[in-house]
Rosetta silent file (secondary structure, phi, psi, omega in degrees, C-alpha in Angstrom):
SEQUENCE: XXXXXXXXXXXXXXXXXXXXXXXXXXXXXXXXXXXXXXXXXXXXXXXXXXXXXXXXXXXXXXXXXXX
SCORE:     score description
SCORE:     0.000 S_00000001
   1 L     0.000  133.034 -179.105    4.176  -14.829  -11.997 S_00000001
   2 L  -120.695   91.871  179.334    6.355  -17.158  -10.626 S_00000001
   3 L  -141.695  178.361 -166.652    7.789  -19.990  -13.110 S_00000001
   4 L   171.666  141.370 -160.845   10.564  -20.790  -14.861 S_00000001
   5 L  -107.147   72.145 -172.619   11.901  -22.789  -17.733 S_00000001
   6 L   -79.266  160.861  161.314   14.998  -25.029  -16.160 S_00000001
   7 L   -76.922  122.351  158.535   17.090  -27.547  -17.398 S_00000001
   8 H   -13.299  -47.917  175.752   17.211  -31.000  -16.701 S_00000001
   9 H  -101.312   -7.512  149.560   20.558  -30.580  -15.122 S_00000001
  10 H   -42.195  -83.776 -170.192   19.839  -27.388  -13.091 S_00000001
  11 H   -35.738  -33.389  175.772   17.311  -29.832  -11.720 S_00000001
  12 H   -57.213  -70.649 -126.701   20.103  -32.768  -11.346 S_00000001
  13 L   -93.929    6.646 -178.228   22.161  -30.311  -10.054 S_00000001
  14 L  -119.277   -6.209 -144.546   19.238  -29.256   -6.958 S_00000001
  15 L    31.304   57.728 -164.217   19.177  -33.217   -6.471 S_00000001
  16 L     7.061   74.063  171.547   15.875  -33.167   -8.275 S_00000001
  17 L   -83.395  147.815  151.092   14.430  -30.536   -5.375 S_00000001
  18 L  -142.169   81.235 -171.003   11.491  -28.767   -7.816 S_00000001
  19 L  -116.646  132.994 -160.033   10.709  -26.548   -4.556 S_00000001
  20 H   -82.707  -11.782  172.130   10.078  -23.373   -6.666 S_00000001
  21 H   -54.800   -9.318 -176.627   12.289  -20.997   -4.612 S_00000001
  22 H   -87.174  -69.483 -166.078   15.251  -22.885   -6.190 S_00000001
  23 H   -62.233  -34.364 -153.730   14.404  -21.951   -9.563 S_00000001
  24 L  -137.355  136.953  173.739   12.498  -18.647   -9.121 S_00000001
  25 L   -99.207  104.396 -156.368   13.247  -15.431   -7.098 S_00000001
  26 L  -100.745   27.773  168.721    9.646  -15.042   -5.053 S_00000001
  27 L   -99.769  149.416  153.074   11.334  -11.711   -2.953 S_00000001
  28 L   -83.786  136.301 -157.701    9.484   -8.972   -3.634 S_00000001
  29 L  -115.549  125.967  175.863   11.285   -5.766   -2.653 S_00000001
  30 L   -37.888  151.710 -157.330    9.180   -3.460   -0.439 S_00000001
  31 L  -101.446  115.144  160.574    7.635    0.054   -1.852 S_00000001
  32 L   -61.371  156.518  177.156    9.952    2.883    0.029 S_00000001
  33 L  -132.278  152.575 -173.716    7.372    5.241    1.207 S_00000001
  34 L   -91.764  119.742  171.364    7.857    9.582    1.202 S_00000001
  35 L  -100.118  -20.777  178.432    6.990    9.889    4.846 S_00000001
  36 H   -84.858  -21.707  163.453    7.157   13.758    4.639 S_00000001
  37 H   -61.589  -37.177 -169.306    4.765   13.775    1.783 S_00000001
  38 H   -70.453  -59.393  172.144    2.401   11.156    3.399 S_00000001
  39 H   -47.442  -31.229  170.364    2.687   13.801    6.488 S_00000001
  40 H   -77.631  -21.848  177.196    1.826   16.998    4.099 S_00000001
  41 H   -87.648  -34.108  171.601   -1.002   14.966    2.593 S_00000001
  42 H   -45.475  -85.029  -88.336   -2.561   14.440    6.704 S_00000001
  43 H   -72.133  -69.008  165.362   -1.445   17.806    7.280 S_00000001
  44 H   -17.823  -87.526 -163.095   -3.956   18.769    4.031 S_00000001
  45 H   -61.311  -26.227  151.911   -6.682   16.390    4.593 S_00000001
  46 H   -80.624   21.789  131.662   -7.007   17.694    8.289 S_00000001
  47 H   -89.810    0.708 -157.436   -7.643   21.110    7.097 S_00000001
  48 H  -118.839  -14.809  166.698   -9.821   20.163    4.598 S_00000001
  49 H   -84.456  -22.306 -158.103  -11.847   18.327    7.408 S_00000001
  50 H   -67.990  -72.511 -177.406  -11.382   20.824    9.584 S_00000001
  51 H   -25.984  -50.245 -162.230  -12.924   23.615    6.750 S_00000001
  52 H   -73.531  -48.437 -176.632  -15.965   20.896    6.109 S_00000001
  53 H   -93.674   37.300  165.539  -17.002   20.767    9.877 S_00000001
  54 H   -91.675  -69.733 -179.692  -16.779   24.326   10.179 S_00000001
  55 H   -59.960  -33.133 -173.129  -19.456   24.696    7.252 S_00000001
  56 H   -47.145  -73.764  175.569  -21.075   21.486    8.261 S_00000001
  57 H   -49.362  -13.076  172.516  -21.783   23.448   11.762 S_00000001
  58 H   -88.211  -23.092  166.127  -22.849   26.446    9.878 S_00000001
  59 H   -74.502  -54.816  174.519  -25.559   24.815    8.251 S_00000001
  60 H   -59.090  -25.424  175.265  -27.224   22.952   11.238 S_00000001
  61 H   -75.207  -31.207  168.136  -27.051   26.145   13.174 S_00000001
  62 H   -65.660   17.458 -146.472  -29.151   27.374   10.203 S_00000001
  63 H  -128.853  -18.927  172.496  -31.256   25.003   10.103 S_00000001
  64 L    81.137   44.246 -170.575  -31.656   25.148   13.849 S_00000001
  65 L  -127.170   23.146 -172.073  -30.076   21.530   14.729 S_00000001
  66 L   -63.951  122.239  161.405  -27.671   22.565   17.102 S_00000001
  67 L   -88.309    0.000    0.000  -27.493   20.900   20.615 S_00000001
């Protein structure tokens, strides 16, 4: 939420600017990210695809869907 509760002479003192960046600190600070975790979670979910179209392919050949 971005407000604030100023004074009359803050505002004097802005030359009665009410631009809300004067008043209110709008930075947000960016979310650090674990890049070797985010790589061990691919590294995971492509084995876990890999493992699925392995079985995936074991069923249609049983099933006789093969091309």
């Amino acid at each position: 939420m971005y407000a604030a509760l100023v004074s009359r002479d803050a505002i004097a003192a802005n030359d009665y600017n009410l631009n809300i960046p004067r008043y209110v600190d709008t930075f947000e600070v960016e979310a650090t990210i674990d890049l070797p975790a985010v790589q061990h979670e691919i590294e995971t979910l492509e084995g876990q695809l890999a493992d699925v179209k392995t079985r995936m392919a074991a069923y249609l050949r049983e099933l006789g869907l093969t091309g």
